[in-house]
MARBA-3410 file (N, C-alpha, C, O; in Angstrom, 1 decimal):
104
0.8,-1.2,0.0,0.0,0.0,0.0,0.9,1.2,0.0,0.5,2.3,0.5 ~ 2.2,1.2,-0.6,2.8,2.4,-0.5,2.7,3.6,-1.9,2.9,3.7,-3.1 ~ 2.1,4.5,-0.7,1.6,5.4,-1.4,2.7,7.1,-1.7,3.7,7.4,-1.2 ~ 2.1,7.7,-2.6,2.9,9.1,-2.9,1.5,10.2,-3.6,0.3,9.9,-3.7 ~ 2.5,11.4,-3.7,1.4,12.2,-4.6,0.2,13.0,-3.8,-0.8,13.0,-4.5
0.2,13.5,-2.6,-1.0,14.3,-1.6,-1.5,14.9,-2.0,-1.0,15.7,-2.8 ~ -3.0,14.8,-1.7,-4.0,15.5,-1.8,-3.9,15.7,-0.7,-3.5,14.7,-0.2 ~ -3.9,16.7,0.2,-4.8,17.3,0.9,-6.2,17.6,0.9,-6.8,18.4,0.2 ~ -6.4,16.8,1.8,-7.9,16.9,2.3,-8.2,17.5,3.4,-7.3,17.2,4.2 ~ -9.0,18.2,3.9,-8.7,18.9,5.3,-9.5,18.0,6.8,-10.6,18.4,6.8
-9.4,17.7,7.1,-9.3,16.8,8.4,-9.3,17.0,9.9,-8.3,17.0,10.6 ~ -10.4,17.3,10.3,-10.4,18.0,11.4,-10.6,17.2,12.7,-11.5,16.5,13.0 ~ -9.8,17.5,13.2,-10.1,16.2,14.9,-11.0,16.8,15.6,-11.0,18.0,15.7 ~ -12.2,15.5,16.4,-13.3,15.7,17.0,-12.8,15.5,18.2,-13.7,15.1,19.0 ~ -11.7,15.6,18.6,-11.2,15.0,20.4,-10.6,16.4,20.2,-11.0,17.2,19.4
-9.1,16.8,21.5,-8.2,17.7,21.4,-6.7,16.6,21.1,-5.7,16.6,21.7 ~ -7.2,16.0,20.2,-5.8,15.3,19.5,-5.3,16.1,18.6,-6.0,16.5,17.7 ~ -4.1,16.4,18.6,-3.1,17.2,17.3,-2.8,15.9,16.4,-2.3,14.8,16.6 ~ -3.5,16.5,14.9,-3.1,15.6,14.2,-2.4,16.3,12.7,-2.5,17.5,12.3 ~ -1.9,15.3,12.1,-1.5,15.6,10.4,-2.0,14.3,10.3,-1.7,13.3,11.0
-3.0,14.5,9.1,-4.0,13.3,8.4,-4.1,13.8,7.1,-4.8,14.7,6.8 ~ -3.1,13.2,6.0,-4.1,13.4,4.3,-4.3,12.5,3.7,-4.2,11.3,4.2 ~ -4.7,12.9,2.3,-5.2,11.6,1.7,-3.7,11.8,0.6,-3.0,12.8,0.5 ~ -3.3,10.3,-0.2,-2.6,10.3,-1.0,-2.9,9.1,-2.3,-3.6,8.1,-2.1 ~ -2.4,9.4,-3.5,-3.1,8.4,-4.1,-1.5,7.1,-4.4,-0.4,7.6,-4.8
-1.6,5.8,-4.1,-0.6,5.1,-4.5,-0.3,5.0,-5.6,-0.8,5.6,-6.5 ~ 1.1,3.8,-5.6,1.4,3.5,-7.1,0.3,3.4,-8.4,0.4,3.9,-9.6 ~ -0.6,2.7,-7.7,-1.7,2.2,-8.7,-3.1,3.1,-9.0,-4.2,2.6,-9.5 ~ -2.8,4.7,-8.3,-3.6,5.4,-8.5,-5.2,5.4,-7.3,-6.2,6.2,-7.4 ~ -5.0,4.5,-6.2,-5.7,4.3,-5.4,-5.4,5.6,-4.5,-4.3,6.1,-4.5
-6.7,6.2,-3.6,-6.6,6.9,-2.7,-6.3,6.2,-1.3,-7.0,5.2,-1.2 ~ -5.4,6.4,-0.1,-4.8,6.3,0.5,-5.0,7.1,1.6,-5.2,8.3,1.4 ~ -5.0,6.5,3.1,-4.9,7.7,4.0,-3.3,7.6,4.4,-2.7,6.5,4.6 ~ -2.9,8.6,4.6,-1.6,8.9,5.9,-2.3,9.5,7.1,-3.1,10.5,7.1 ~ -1.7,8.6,8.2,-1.7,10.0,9.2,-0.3,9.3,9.7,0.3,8.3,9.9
-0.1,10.9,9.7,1.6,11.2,9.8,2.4,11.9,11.1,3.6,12.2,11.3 ~ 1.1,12.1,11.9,1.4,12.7,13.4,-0.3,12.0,14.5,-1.5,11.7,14.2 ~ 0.3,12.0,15.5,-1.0,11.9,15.9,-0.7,12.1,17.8,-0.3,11.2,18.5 ~ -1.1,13.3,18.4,-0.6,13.2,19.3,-1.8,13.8,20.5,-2.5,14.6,20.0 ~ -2.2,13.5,21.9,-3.0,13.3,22.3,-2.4,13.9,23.5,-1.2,13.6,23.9
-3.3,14.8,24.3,-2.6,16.2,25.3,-2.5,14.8,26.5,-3.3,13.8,26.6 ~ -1.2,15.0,27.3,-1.1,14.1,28.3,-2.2,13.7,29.3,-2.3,12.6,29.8 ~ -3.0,15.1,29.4,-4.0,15.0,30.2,-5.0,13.8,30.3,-5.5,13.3,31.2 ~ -5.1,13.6,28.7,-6.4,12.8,28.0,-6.2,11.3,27.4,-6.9,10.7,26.6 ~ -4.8,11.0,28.0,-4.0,9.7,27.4,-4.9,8.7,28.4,-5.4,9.1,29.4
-4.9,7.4,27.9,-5.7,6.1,28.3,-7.4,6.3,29.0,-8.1,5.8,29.8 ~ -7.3,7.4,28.0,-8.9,7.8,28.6,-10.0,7.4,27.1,-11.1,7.9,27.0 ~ -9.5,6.7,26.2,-10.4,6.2,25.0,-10.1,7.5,23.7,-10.3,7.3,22.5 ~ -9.7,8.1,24.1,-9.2,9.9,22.9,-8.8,9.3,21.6,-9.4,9.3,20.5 ~ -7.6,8.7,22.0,-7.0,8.2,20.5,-7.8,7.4,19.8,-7.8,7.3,18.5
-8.5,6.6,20.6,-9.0,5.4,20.0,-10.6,5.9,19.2,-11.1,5.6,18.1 ~ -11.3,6.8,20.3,-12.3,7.7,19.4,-11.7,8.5,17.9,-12.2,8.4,16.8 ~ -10.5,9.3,18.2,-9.9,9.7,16.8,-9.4,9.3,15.7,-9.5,9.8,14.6 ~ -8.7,8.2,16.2,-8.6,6.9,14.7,-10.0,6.5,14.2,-10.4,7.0,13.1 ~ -10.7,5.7,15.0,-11.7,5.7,14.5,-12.7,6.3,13.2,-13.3,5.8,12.3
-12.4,7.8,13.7,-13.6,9.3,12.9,-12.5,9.2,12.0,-13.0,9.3,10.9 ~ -10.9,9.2,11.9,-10.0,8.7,11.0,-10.6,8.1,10.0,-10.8,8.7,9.0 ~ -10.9,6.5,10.3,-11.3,5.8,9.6,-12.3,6.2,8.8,-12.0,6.3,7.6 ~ -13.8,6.6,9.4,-14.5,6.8,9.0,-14.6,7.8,7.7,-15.2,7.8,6.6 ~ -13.6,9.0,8.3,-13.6,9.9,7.3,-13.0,9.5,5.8,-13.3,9.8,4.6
-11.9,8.6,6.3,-10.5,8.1,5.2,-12.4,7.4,4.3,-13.0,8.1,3.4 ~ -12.8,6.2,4.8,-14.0,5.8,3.7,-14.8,6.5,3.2,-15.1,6.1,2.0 ~ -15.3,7.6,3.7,-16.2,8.5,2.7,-15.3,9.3,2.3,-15.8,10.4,2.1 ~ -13.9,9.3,2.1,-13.3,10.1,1.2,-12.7,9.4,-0.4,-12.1,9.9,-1.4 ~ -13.1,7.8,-0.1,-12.9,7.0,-1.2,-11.6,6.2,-0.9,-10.8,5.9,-1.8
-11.2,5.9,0.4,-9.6,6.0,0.7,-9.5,4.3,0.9,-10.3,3.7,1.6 ~ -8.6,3.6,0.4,-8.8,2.3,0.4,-8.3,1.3,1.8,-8.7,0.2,2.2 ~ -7.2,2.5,2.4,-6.6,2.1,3.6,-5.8,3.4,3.9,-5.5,4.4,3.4 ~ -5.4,2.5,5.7,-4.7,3.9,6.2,-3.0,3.5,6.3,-2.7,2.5,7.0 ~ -2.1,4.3,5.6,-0.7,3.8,6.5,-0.3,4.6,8.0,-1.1,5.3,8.5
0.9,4.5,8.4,1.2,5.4,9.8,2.5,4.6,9.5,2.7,3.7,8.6 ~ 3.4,5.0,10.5,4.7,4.9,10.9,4.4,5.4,12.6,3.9,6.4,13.1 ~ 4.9,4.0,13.3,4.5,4.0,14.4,5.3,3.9,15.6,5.2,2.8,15.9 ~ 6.1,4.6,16.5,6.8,4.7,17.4,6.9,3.3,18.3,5.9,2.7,18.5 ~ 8.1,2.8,18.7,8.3,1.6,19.3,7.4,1.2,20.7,7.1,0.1,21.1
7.1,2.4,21.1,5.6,2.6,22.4,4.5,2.5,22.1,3.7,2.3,23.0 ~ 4.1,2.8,20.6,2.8,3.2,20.6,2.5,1.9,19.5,1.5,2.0,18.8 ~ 3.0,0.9,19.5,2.7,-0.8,18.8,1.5,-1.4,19.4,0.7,-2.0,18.8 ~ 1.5,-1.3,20.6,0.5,-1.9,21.1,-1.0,-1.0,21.2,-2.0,-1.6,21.5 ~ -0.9,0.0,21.0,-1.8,1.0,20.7,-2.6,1.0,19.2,-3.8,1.1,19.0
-1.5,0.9,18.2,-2.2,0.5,16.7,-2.8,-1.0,16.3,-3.8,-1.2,15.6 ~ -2.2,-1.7,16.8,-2.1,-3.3,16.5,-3.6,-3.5,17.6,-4.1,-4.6,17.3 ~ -4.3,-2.8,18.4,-5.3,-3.2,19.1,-6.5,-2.7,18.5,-7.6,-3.1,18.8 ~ -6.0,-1.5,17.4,-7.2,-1.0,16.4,-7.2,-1.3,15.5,-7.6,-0.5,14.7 ~ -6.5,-2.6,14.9,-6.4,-3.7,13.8,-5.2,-3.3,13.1,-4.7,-4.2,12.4
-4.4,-2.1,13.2,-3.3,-2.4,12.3,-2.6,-3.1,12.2,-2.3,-3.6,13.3 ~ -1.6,-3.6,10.7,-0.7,-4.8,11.0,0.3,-3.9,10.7,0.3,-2.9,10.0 ~ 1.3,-4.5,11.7,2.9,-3.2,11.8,3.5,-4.2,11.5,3.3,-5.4,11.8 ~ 4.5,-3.7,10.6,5.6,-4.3,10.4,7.4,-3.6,10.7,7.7,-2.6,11.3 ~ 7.8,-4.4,10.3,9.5,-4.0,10.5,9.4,-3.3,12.2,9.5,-2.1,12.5
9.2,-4.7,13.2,9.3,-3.9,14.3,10.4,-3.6,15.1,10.5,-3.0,16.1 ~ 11.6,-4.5,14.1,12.6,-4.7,14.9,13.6,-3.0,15.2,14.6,-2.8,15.9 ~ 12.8,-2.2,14.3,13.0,-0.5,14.3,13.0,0.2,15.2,12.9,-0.4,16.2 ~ 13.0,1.0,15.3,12.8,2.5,16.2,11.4,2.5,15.6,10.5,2.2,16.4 ~ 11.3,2.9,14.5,9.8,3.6,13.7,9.0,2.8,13.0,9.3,3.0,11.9
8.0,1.9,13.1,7.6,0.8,12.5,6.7,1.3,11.3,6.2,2.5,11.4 ~ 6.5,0.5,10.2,5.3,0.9,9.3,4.0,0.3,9.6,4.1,-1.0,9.7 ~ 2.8,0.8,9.7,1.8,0.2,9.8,0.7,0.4,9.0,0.5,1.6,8.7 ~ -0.3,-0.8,8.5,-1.3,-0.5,7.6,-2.7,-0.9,8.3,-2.6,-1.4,9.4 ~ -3.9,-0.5,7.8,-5.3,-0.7,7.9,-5.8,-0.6,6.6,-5.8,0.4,5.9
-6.5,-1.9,6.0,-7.0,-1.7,5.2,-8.2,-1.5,5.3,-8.6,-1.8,6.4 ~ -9.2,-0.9,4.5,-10.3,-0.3,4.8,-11.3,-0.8,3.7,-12.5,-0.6,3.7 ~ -10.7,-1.3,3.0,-11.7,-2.2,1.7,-12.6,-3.5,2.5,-12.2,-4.0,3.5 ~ -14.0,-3.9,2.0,-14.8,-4.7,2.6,-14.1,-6.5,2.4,-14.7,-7.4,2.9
END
């Protein structure tokens, strides 16, 4: 699912999570989500935040035509993606890549 080429879409978070979310189209001309930051005020951490904003992520990435989501995902935050279905790979990294496909 590796993607190039951004569209920006504008993307607005329904929590107080700071995010960078666009759309991009891949090799094969498919739309794509990135989210490329995703950061969540300390205050509001293990309180369900992130997991409501991936979510509205998701949702938005499908009615924008988006086939899946990639991320690159910090060595701490693995168990955080992988429990909202992403598969991460190359974990043996500092920065892992991770996908969600979003096709039925």
């Amino acid at each position: 699912m590796a993607a190039h080429k951004a569209t920006r879409q504008s993307y607005k978070p329904i929590t107080s999570a700071k995010v960078e979310v666009w759309l991009e189209k891949n090799e094969g001309g498919e739309v794509v989500t990135r989210i490329d930051h995703i950061e969540i005020p300390e205050s509001k951490r293990f309180a369900g935040e992130g997991t409501k904003e991936i979510k509205n992520i998701m949702a938005w990435s499908k009615s924008n035509g988006s086939i899946g989501i990639v991320i690159e995902a910090e060595r701490d935050a693995i168990p955080f993606w992988k429990k909202l279905g992403f598969d991460i790979t190359d974990q043996g990294s500092r920065v892992s890549t991770g996908t969600f496909d979003l096709r039925p």
